[in-house]
C-alpha positions as CSV (number, residue, x, y, z in Angstrom):
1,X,6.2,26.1,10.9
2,X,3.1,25.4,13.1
3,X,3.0,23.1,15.6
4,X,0.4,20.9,13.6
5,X,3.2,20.7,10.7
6,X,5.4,19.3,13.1
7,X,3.2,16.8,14.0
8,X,3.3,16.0,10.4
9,X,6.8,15.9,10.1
10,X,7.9,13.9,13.0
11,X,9.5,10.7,13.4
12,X,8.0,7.8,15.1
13,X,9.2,4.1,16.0
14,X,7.3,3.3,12.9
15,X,8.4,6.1,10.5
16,X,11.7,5.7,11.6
17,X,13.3,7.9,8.5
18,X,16.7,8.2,10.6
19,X,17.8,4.8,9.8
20,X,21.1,4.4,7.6
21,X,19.2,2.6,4.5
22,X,16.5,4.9,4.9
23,X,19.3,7.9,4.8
24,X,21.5,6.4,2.3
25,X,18.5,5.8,-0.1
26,X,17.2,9.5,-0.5
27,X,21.3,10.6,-0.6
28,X,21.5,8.2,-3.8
29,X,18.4,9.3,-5.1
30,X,18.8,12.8,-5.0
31,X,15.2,13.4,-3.8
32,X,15.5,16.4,-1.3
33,X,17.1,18.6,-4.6
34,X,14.0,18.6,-6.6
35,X,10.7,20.8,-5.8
36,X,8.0,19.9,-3.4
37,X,5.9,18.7,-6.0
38,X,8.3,16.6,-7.5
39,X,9.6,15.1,-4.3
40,X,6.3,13.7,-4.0
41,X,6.1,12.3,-7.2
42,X,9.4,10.4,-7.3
43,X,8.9,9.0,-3.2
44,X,5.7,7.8,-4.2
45,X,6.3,6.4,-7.6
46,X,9.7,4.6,-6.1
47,X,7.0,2.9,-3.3
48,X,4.4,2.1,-5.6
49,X,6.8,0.3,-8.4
50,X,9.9,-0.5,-6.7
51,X,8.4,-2.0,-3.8
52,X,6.9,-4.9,-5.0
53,X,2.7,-5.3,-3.8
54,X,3.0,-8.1,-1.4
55,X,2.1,-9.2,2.3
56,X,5.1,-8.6,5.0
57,X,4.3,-10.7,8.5
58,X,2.4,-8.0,10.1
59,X,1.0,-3.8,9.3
60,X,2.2,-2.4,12.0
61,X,6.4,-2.9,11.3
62,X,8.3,0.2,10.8
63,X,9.1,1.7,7.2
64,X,12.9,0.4,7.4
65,X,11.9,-3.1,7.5
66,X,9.5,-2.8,4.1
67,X,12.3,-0.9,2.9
68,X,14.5,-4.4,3.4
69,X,11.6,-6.9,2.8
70,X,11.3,-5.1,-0.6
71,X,7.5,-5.5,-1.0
72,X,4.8,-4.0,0.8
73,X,0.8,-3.7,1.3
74,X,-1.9,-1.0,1.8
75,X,-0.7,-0.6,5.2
76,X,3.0,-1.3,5.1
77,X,3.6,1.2,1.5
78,X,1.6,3.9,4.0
79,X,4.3,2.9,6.3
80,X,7.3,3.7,4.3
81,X,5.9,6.2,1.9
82,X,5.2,8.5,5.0
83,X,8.6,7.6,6.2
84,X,10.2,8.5,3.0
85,X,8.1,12.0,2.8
86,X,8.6,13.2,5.8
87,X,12.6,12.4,5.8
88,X,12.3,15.0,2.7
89,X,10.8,17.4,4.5
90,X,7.0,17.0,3.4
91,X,4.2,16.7,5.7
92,X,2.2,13.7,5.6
93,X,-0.9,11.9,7.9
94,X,-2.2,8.5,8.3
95,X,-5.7,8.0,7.4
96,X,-7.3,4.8,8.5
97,X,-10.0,2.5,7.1
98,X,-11.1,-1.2,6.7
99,X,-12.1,-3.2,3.2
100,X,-14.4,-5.7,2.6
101,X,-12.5,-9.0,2.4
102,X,-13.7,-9.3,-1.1
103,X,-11.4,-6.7,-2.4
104,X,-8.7,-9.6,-1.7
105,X,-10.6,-12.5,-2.9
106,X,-8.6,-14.1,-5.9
107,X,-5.4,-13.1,-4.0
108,X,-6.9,-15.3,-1.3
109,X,-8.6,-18.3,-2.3
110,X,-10.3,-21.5,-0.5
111,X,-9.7,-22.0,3.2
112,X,-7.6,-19.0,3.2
113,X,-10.2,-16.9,1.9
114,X,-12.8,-18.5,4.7
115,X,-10.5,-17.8,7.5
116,X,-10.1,-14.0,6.5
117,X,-12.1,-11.3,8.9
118,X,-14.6,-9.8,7.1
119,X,-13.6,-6.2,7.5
120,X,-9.7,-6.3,6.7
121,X,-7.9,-3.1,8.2
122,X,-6.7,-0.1,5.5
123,X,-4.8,2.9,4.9
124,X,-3.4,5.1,2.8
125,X,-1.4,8.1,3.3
126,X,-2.1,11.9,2.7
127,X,0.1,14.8,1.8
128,X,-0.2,18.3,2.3
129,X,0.5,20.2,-1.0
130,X,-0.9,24.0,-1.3
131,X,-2.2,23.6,1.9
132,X,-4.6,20.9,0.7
133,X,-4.3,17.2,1.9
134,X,-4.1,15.1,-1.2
135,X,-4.9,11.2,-0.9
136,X,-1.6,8.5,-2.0
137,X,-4.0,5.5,-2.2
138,X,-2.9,4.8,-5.9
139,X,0.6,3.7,-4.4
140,X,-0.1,-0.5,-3.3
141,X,0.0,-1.8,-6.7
142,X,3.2,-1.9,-9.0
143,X,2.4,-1.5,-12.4
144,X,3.5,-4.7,-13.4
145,X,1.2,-6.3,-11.2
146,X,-1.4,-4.8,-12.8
147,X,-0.3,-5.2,-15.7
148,X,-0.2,-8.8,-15.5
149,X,-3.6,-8.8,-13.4
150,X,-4.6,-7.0,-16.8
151,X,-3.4,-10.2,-19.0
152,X,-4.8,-12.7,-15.9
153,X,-8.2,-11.2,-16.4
154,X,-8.8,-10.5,-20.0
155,X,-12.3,-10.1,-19.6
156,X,-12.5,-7.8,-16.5
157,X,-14.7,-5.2,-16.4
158,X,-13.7,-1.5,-15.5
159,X,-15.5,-2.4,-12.1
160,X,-13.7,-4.6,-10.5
161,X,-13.3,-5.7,-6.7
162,X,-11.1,-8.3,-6.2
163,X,-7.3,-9.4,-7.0
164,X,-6.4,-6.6,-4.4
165,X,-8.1,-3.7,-7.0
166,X,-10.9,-1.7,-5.5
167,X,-11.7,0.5,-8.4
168,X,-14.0,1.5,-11.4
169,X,-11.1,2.4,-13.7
170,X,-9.4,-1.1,-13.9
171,X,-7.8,-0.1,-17.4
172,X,-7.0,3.1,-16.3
173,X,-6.5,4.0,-12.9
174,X,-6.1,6.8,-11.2
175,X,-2.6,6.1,-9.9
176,X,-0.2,8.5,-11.5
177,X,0.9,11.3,-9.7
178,X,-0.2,14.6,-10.9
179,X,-0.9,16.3,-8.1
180,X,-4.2,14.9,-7.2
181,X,-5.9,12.2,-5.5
182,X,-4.7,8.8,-6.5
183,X,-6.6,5.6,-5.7
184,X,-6.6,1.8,-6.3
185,X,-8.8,-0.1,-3.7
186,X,-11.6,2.6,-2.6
187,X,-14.2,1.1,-4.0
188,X,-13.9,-1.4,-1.2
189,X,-13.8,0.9,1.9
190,X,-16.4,-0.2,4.1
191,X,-15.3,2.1,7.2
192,X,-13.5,4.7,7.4
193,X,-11.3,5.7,10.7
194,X,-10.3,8.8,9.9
195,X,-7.1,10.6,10.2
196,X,-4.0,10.1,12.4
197,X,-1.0,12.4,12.7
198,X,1.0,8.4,12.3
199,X,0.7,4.6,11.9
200,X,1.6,4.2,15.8
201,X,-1.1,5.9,16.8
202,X,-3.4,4.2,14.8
203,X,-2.0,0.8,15.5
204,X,-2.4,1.3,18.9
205,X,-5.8,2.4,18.8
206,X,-7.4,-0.5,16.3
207,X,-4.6,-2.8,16.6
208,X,-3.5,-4.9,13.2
209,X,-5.8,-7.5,11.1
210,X,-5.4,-10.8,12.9
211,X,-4.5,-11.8,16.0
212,X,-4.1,-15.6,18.0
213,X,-3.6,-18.0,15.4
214,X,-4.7,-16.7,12.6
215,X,-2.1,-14.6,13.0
216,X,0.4,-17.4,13.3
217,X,-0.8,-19.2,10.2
218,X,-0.7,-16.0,8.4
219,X,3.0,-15.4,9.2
220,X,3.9,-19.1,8.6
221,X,1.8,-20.2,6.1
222,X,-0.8,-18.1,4.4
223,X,0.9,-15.3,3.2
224,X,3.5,-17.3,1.9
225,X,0.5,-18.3,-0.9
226,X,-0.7,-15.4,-1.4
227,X,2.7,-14.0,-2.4
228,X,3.3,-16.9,-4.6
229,X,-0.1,-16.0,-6.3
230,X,0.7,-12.5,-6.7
231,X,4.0,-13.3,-8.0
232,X,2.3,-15.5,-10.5
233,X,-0.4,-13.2,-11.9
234,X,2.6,-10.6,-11.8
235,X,4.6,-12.4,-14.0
236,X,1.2,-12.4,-16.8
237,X,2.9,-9.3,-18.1
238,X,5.9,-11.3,-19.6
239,X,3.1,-13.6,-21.0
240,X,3.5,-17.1,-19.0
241,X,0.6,-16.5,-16.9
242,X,1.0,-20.0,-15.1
243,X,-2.7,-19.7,-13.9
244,X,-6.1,-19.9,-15.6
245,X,-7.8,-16.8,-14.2
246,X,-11.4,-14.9,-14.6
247,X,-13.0,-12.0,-13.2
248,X,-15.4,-14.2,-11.0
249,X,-12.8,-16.0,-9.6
């Protein structure tokens, strides 16, 4: 093994893959008995579905605690699904990147939407299979947030930037794993960072989205709404939308 694989495969305060839930949760599933290929497939669909799309308090807490808080963003999933890889033994790299606030617009709404930066940090994790770094963007949204974003937005078009979806394949995007590329918010990359052997490193380089007190009201307050909302357009796929929605919202 090189020493760049290492790198790849390390632990870090933020991947922190040694912690008992972390341990106990690949034991139960079984994950380090199946093939490379299909390690992948099963970490990254368990992040992408079972881990709820949601906002935790900050990016930049370590996999263990998404793992508890049961829900996750672009930047916390990255988190945890390179956490998750790497504890079974496949390398993975951080690559960094910011969105347009739009892309969020609909998920945040009035004064919330106002006070949002601009340019919201990103990231998405990549994996090296057949010596070929393949892009795990398509794991942020579960599939019944879609689904119900699908219901919420009857009239969407396949373009569509907004609701947390960054893509032009709304009905059908590229999110399954099949070892390719998956992807569910590019289209709103505005910058792009690069790569990072790890979260830390990135973190401490660009730091997180908000700082001073729009960090505060985010932890306290705003966040709080814009889980309720997803929760709400969610729950669209069980047919009690709750909300009056369009695609210009």
């Amino acid at each position: 093994m090189s020493t760049q694989d290492n790198l790849h495969l390390r632990e870090t305060t933020l991947l922190d893959f040694s912690k008992e839930s972390i341990v106990r949760l690949i034991d139960r599933r079984g994950w380090e008995s199946l093939t490379v290929e299909q390690r992948i497939g099963a970490v990254y669909a368990f992040v992408r579905d079972e881990i709820s799309f949601g906002y935790n308090v900050t990016d930049s807490i370590p996999a263990s605690q998404v793992l508890v808080d049961g829900y996750g963003q672009c930047n916390t999933k990255t988190t945890l699904l390179m956490a998750l890889l790497r504890a079974v033994g496949v390398p993975t790299r951080f690559h960094g990147a910011t969105i347009h606030k739009l892309l969020q617009k609909g998920v945040v709404t009035g004064v919330f939407y106002w006070l949002a930066p601009r340019d919201i940090i990103h990231s998405w994790a990549e994996v090296l299979l057949d010596d070929k770094w393949v892009v795990l963007e398509g794991v942020i949204l579960d599939k019944p947030y879609l689904a119900g974003l699908r219901k919420f937005l009857p009239d969407a078009t396949d373009a569509l930037l907004g609701y947390g979806v960054g893509t032009v394949r709304f009905r059908a995007p590229l999110i399954e794993w099949r070892g390719t590329d998956t992807q569910i918010q590019m289209t709103g990359v505005n910058r792009d960072f690069g790569v990072f052997d790890d979260p830390d490193t990135f973190y401490s380089k660009h730091g997180s989205n908000l700082s001073g007190l729009r960090a505060w009201l985010f932890r306290h307050w705003i966040r709080h709404a814009m889980n309720r909302r997803v929760s709400l357009i969610r729950n669209c796929s069980g047919g009690a939308c709750g909300l009056a929605g369009s695609a210009t919202t």
